[in-house]
C-alpha positions as CSV (number, residue, x, y, z in Angstrom):
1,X,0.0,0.0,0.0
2,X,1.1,3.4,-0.6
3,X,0.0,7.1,0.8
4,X,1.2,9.8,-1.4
5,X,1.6,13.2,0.8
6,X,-1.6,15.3,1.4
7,X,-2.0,18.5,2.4
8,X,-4.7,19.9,4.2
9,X,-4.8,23.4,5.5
10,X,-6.4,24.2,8.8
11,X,-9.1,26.8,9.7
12,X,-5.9,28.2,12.1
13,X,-4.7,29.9,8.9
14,X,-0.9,29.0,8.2
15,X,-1.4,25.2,10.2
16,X,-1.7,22.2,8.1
17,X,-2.5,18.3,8.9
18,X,-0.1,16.4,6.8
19,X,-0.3,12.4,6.0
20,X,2.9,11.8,4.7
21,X,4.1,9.5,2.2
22,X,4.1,6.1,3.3
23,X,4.3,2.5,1.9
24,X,3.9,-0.8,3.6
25,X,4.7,-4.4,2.1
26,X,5.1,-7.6,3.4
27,X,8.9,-6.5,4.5
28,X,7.4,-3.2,6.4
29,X,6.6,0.3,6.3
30,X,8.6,3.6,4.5
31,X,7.8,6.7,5.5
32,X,8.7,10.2,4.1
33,X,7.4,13.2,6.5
34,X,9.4,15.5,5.0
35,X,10.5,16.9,1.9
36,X,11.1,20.5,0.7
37,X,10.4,20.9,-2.2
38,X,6.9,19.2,-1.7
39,X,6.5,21.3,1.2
40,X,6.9,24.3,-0.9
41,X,4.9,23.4,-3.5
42,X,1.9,23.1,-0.9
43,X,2.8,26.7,-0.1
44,X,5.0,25.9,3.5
45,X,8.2,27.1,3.9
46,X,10.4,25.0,6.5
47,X,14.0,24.5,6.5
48,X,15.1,22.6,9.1
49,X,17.6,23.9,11.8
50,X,17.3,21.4,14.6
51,X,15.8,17.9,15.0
52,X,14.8,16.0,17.8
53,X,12.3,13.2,20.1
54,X,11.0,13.3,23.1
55,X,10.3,9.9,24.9
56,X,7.2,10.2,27.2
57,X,4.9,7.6,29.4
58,X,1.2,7.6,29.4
59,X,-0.1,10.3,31.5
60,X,2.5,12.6,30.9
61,X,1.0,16.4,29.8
62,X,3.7,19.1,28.2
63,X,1.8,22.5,27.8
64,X,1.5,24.9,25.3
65,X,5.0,25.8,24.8
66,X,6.1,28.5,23.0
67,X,9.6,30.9,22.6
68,X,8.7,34.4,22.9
69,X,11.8,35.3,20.7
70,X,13.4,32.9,17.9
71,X,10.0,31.6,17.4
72,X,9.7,27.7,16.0
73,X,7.8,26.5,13.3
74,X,7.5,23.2,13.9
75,X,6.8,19.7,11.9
76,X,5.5,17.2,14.9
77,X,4.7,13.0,14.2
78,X,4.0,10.9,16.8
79,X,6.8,7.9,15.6
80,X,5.0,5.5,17.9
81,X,2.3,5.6,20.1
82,X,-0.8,7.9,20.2
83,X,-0.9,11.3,22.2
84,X,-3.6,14.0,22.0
85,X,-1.5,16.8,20.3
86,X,-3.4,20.6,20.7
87,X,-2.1,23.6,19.0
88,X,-3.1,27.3,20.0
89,X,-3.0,30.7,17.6
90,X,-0.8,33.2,19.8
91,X,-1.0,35.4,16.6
92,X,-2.7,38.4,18.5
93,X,-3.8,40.2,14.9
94,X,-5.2,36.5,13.5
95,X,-8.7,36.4,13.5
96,X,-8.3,32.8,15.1
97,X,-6.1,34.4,17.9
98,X,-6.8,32.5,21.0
99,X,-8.4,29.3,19.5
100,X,-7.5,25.6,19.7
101,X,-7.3,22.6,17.8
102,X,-6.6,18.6,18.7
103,X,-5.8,15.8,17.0
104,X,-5.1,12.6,17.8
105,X,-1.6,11.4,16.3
106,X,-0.3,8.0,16.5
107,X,2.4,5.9,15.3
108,X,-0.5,3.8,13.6
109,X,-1.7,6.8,11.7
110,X,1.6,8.6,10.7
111,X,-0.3,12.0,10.7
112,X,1.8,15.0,11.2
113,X,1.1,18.5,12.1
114,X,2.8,21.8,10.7
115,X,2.3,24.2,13.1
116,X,4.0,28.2,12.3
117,X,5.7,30.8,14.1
118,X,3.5,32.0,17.0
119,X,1.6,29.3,18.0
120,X,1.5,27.6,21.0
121,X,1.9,23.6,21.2
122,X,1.6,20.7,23.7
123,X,0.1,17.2,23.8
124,X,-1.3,14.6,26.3
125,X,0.1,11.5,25.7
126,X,-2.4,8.2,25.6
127,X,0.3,5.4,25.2
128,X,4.1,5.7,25.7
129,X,5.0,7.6,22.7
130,X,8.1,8.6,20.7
131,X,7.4,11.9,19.1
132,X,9.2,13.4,16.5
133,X,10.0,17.5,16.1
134,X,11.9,18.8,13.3
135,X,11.7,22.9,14.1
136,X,12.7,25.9,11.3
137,X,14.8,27.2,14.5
138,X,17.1,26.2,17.1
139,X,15.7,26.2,20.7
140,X,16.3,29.2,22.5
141,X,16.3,29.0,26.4
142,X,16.1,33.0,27.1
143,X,12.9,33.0,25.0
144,X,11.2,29.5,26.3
145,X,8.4,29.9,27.6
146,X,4.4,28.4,27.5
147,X,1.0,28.8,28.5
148,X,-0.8,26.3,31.0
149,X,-2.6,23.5,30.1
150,X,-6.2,23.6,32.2
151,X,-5.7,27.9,31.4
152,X,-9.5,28.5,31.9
153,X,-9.5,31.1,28.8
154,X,-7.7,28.9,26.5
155,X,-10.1,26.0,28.0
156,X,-8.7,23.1,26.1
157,X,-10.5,19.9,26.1
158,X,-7.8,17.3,27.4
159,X,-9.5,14.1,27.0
160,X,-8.3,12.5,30.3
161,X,-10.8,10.0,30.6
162,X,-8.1,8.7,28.1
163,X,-5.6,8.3,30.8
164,X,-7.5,7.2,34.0
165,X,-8.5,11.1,34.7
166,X,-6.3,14.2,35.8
167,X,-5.0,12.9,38.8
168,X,-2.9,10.7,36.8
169,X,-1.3,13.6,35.0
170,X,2.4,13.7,35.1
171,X,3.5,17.4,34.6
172,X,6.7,19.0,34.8
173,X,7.4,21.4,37.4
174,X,8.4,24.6,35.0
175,X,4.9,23.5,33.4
176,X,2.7,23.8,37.0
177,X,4.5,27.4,36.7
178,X,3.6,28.6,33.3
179,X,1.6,31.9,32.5
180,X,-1.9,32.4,32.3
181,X,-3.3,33.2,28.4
182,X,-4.2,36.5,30.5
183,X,-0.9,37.1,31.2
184,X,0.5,36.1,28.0
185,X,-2.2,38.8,26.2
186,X,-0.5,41.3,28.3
187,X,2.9,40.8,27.0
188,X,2.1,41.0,23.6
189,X,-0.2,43.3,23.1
């Protein structure tokens, strides 16, 4: 079987879902989640500048992250696994400023999310996942920073019925200290 790439933007204007090429046979699976010159001619411009995976268990939450400077566009895949990945326009002229999408991504699926400059990004992860990140800018301590993930403004829907409820939520400490949306309005407007 193959999957060609497709393209499909999202109502948070600049955001696209992405199923990326991928073949299966009786050997295995090949998959190509990124290319530039396919991303380009779908009207994305990412050049990668750094590359990397987090490793997470089941339960574990990482917030809407962010750098207020050196801002990351960023191509995410769950490699294997499944987490609940939410994005957030921090674009405070976007008519979508403020608003929130989810998606469930899964190594079974392959689905990957472009998500621009100025957006916010976390995930909830389901399963012990292996997610991939390949960023259009090097990480910047200085600027690193994130919005909370129960933020009553931003009021995402975590589905953690999913993991056993909140109280099994494993959370970093510098994420139990991240800004309100309130407080992240105040800085940029």
């Amino acid at each position: 079987m193959i999957t060609k790439f497709n393209f499909e933007e999202l109502d948070l204007k600049g955001a696209y879902k992405i199923q990326p090429f991928y073949a299966t046979d009786e050997r295995g699976g090949f998959v190509k989640d990124y290319n530039i010159d396919m991303f380009k001619a779908n009207g994305i411009e990412h050049e990668l500048k750094e590359v990397f995976y987090t490793i997470s268990k089941r339960g574990v939450i990482r917030a809407m992250h962010f750098q207020l400077v050196k801002q990351q566009a960023k191509l995410v895949r769950c490699v294997s696994g499944h987490v609940y990945d939410v994005i957030a326009d921090l674009r405070p002229d976007s008519p979508t400023f403020g608003q929130w999408r989810g998606f469930h991504l899964t190594g079974d699926n392959q689905v990957e999310l472009y998500i621009p400059q100025y957006f916010g990004h976390g995930y909830l992860v389901i399963e012990d996942s292996v997610v991939s990140y390949k960023c259009g800018e090097v990480f910047y301590g200085e600027g690193d920073s994130g919005i909370m993930y129960n933020d009553p403004d931003l009021a995402i829907e975590w589905p953690m019925d999913l993991i056993g409820g909140e109280e099994k939520l494993i959370i970093s400490e510098k994420d139990k200290n991240l800004m309100s949306f309130k407080d992240y309005n105040n800085i940029v407007k």
